[in-house]
Residue, then its C-alpha position, 0 to 999 in steps of 0.5 A: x784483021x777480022x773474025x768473019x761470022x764464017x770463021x767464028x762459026x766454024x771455030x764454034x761448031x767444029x772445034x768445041x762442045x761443053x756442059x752448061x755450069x750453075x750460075x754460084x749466084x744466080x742471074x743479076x744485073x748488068x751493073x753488077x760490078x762481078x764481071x768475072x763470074x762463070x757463065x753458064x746455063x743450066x737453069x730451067x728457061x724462063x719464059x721470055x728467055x733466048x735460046x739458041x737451037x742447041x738449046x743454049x740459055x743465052x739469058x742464064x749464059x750471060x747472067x741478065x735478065x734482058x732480051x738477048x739478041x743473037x745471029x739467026x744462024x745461031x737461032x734457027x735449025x734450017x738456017x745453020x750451015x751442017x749442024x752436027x747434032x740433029x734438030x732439038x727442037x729449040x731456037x727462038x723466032x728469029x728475030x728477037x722481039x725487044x719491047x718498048x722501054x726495054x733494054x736489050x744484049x745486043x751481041x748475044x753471040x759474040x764470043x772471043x776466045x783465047x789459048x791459055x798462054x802464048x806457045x813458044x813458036x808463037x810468041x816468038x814470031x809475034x815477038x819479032x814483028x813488034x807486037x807488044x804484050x800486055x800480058x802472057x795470058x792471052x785472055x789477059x793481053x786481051x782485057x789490057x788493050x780493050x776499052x770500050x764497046x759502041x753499039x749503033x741501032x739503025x733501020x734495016x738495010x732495006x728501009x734505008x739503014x737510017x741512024x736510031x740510036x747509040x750506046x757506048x759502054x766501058x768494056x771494062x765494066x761489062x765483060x764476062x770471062x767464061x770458058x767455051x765448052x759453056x756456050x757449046x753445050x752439046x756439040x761435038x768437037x775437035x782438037x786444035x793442032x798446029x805443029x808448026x806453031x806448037x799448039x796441040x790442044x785435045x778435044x777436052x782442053x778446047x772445052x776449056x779455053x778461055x772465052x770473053x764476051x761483052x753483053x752491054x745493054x743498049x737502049x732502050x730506043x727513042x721514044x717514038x721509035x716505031x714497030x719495026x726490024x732494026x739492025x744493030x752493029x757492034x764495035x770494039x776499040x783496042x789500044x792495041x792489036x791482040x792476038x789470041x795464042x792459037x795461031x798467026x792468021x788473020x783470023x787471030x788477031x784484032x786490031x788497034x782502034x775500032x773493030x766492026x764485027x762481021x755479023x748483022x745483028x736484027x731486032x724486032x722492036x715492038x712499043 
């Protein structure tokens, strides 16, 4: 039961589009313990930032001040399927260059997102197949089950995808909720409809949906650690399965126990 990179993809680029918010206070630590901040990014770009060819800030999204790693699809013009909106003419180098002693986001564009609530039709379907909810709120139930995020660092697959390191944080202490018309931006979008299901949202409220993400910062790499491409794999782990209220396929559910994400994350790391 996995979000493939195509589906999240596809749920991004057709379904949403919003204006960047102001960050209240400004861009902070990862420690901080205010994890439920509104995530936006409206600021001017500091050098070194990340930026997505939709000219996204993901450093001002996710509030750090770290490099920030993201899929080329969502870095690189030429490499993103149709983009609806013609060439801005930005999007980092892919990949993102990390320096030595940094640390680093590695699931940049990782995003969860979620209905409001549980329509009628659909939390009764999911009622009657035992799932247990932990809350009516989908982001809620979502933030009740999960525990914990790993990251693992290895070579690139075609130097042999060799063990460098791994971080695993508290997805409790590292998430931010934001809603999803913010990492948007300025594409189009598209209502939500399944009238089977009772799930009818316009093209505005999609801009609203709840969206969480979990920007933990790994590294930095073992000294040594020589110039070259790494990948980095991410992994949530669930108490429970969640299904995030806009619908009954497979694509709306994460499982119980450890959940690999589909996208393969690259680095340029540079001591």
């Amino acid at each position: 039961m996995r979000r493939s990179l195509a589906f999240l993809l596809a749920a991004f680029v057709a379904l949403t589009v919003g204006t960047p918010s102001a960050h209240a206070l400004g861009r902070r630590g990862l420690d901080s313990n205010e994890q439920d901040q509104p995530s936006g990014g409206n600021r001017p770009t500091e050098p070194g930032d990340t930026l997505t060819w939709w000219c996204l800030d993901l450093n001002n999204f996710w509030q750090v001040d770290i490099p920030v790693l993201a899929g080329r699809v969502f870095l690189d013009y030429a490499y993103a399927e149709t983009p609806p909106i013609p060439d801005q003419g930005c999007g980092n180098a892919w990949p993102v260059t990390v320096p030595g002693g940094s640390q680093f986001v590695p699931g940049g564009s990782h995003l969860w997102t979620v209905n409001n609530t549980y329509p009628k039709a659909v939390r009764e379907a999911l009622e009657a197949s035992g799932y247990h909810f932990r809350s009516q709120s989908p982001a809620e139930d979502l933030l009740a089950k999960v525990v914990s995020i790993r990251v693992e660092i290895r070579t690139a697959p075609a130097a042999g995808n060799e063990f460098v390191a791994e971080y695993t944080f508290d997805a409790q202490k590292y998430f931010r909720r934001t809603l999803l018309g913010f990492f948007k931006g300025m594409l189009p979008t598209q209502p939500i409809v399944n009238e089977a299901l009772g799930v009818d949202i316009s093209a505005a409220a999609v801009r609203r949906l709840p969206s969480i993400g979990f920007p933990v910062p790994a590294g930095p790499l073992p000294a040594g650690t020589p110039q070259a491409r790494y990948a980095a794999y991410i992994y949530w782990t669930l108490s429970e399965s969640h299904n995030d209220g806009l619908g009954l396929d497979e694509g709306n559910f994460l499982p119980a126990g450890e959940y690999q994400y589909e996208e393969l994350v690259r680095l340029e790391y540079v001591p």
